[in-house]
C-alpha positions in Angstrom: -74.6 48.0 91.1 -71.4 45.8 90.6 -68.4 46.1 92.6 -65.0 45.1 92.0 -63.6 42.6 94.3 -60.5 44.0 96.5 -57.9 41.8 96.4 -56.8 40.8 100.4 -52.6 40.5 99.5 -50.3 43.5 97.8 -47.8 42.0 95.1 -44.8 41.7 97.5 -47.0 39.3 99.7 -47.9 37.0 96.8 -44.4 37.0 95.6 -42.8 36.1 98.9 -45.6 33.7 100.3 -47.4 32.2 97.3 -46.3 28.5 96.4 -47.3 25.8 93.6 -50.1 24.1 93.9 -50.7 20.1 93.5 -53.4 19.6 91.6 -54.2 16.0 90.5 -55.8 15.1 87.4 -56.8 12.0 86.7 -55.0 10.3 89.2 -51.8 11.9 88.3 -50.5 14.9 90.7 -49.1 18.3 88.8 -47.1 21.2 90.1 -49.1 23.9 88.8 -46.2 27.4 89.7 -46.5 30.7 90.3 -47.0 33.3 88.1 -47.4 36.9 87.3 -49.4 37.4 84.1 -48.7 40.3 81.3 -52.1 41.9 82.4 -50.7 42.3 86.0 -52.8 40.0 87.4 -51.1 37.0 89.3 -51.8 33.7 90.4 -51.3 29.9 89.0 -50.8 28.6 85.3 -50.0 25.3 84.0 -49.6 24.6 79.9 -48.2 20.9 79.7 -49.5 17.7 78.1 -50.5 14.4 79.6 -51.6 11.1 79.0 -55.1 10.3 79.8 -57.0 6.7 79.6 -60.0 6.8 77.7 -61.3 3.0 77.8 -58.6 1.0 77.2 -56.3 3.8 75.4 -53.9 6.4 76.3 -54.4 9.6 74.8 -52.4 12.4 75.2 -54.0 15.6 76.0 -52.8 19.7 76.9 -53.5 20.8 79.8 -54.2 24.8 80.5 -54.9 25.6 83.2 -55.3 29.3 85.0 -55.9 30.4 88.6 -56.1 33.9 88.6 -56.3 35.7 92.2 -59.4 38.1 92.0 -58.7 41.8 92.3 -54.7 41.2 92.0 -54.9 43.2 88.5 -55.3 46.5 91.3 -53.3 44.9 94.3 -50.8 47.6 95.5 -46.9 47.0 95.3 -46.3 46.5 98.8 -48.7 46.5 102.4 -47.2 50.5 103.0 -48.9 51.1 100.1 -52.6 49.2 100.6 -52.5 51.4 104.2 
């Protein structure tokens, strides 16, 4: 039998604690914010576009990228309301 995965922080938590997070990609370092998603969920998302060497060539490229906290779909508002 599957269960769902409980997420650990309410929304108020993730809003007040959460920062960016570096994240490098190929050698370059990116800010990847905060963010709430239209589903409710909440987490990390970057859309952007870099440059990338492939040989002896740049190439530019889109980044997406999504870091979704599991369970935060169902995270209550605030901690009075996960007691």
């Amino acid at each position: 039998m599957f269960r769902k995965t409980e997420c650990l922080l309410s929304r108020e938590e993730f809003q007040s604690q959460a920062r960016g997070l570096q994240v490098s990609i190929d050698g370059q370092t990116v800010l990847v914010p905060v963010k709430e998603f239209s589903t409710g969920s909440f987490g990390w998302f970057l859309g952007d576009k870099l440059m990338v060497k492939v040989g002896d060539k740049l190439v530019k490229v889109q980044v997406g990228l999504t870091l979704t906290v599991i369970g935060s779909k169902d995270a209550p508002r605030d901690a009075k309301e996960a007691a």
